[in-house]
Backbone as JSON Lines, residues from 0, in Angstrom:
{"i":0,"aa":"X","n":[-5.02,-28.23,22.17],"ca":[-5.67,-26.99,22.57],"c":[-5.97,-26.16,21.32]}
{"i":1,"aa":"X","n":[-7.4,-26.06,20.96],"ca":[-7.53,-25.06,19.91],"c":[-7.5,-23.34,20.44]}
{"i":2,"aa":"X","n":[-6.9,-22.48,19.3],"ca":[-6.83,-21.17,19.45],"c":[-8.08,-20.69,18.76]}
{"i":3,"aa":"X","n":[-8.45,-19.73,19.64],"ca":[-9.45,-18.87,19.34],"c":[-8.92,-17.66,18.67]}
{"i":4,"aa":"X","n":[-9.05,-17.29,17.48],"ca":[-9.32,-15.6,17.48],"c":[-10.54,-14.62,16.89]}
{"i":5,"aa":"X","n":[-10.23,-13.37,17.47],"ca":[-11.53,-12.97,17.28],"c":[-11.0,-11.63,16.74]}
{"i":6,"aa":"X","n":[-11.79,-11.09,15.87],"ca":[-11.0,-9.78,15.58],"c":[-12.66,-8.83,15.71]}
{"i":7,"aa":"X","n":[-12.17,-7.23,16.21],"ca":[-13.31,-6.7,16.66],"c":[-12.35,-5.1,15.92]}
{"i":8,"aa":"X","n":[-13.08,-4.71,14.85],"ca":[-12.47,-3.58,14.61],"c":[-13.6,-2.25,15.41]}
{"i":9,"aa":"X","n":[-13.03,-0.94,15.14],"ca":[-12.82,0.21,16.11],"c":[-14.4,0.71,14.99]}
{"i":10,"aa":"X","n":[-15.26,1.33,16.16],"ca":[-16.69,2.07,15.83],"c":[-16.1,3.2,15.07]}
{"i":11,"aa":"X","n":[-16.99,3.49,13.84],"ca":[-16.63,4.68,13.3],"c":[-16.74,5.65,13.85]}
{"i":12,"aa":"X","n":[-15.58,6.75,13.72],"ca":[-15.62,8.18,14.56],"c":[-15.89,9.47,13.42]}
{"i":13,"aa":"X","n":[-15.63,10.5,14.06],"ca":[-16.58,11.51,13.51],"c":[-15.39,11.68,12.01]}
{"i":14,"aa":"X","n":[-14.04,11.27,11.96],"ca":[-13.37,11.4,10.75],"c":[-13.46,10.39,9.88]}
{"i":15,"aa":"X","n":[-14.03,8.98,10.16],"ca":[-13.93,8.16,9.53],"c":[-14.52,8.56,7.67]}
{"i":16,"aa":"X","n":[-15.92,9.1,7.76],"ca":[-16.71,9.43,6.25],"c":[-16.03,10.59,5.57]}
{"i":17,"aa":"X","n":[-15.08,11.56,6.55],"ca":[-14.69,12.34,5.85],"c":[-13.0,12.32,5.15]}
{"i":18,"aa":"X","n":[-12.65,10.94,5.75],"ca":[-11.37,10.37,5.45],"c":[-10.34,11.0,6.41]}
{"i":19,"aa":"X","n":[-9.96,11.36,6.91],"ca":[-9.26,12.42,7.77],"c":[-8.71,11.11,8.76]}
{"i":20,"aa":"X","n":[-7.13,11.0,8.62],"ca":[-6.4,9.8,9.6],"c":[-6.2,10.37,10.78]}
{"i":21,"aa":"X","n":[-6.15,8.98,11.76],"ca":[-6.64,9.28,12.97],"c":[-5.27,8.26,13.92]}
{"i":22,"aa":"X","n":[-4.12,8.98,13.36],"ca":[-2.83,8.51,14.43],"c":[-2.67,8.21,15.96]}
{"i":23,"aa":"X","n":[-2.64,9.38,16.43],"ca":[-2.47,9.69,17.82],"c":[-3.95,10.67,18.25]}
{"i":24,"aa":"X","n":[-4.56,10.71,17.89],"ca":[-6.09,11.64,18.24],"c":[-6.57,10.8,18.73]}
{"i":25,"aa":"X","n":[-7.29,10.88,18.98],"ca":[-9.03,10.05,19.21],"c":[-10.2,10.99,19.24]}
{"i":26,"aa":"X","n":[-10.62,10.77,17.96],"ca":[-11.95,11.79,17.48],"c":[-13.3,10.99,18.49]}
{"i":27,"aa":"X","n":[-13.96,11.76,18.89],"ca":[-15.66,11.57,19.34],"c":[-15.97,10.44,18.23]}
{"i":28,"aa":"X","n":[-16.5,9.24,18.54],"ca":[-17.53,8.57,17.64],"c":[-18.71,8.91,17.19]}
{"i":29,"aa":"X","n":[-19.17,8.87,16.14],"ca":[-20.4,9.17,15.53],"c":[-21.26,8.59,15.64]}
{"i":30,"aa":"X","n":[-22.72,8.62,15.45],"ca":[-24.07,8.35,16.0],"c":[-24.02,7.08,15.37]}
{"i":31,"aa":"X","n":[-23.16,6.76,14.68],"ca":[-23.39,5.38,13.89],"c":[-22.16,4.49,14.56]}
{"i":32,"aa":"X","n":[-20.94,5.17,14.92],"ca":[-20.39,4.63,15.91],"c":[-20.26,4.22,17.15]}
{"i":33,"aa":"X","n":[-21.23,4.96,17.78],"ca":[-22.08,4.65,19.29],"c":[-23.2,3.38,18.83]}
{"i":34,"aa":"X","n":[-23.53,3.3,17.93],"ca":[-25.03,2.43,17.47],"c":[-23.68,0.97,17.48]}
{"i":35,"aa":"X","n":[-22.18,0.95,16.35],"ca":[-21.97,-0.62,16.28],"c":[-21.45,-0.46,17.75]}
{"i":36,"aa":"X","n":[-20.79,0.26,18.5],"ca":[-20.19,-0.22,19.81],"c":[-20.81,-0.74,20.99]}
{"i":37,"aa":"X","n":[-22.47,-0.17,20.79],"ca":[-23.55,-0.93,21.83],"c":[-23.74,-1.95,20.97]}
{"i":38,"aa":"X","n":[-23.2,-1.96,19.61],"ca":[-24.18,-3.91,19.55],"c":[-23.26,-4.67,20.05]}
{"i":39,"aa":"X","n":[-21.47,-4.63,19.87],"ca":[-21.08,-5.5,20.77],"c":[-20.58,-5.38,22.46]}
{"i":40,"aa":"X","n":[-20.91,-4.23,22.87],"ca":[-20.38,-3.98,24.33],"c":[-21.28,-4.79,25.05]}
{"i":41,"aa":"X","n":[-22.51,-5.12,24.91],"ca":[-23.03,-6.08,25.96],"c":[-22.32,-7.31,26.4]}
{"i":42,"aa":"X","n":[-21.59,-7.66,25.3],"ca":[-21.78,-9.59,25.54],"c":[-19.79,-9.64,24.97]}
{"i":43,"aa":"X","n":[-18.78,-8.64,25.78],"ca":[-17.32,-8.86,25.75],"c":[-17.07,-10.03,26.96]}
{"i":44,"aa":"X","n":[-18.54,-10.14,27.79],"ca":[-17.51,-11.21,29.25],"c":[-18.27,-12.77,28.2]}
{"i":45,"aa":"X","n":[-19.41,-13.05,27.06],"ca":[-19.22,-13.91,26.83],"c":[-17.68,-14.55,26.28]}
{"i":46,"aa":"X","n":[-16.91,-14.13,25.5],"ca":[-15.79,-14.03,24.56],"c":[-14.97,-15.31,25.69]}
């Protein structure tokens, strides 16, 4: 049985460019983080 993995890191949010860590928050994503999260939200039931 081969293992698959896939690694899918987190859309940039509005602290990401300004460096500002993001523990327990969850900042709004930014216009560029809404843009990578629609390129892969279509196609998570191919996976």
């Amino acid at each position: 049985m081969a293992v698959r993995i896939i690694y899918v890191r987190h859309a940039e949010s509005l602290w990401n460019p300004i460096g500002r860590y993001q523990g327990r928050l969850d900042p709004e994503l930014s216009r560029r983080g809404h843009k990578q999260a629609g390129t892969f939200s279509p196609h998570p039931q191919e996976i």
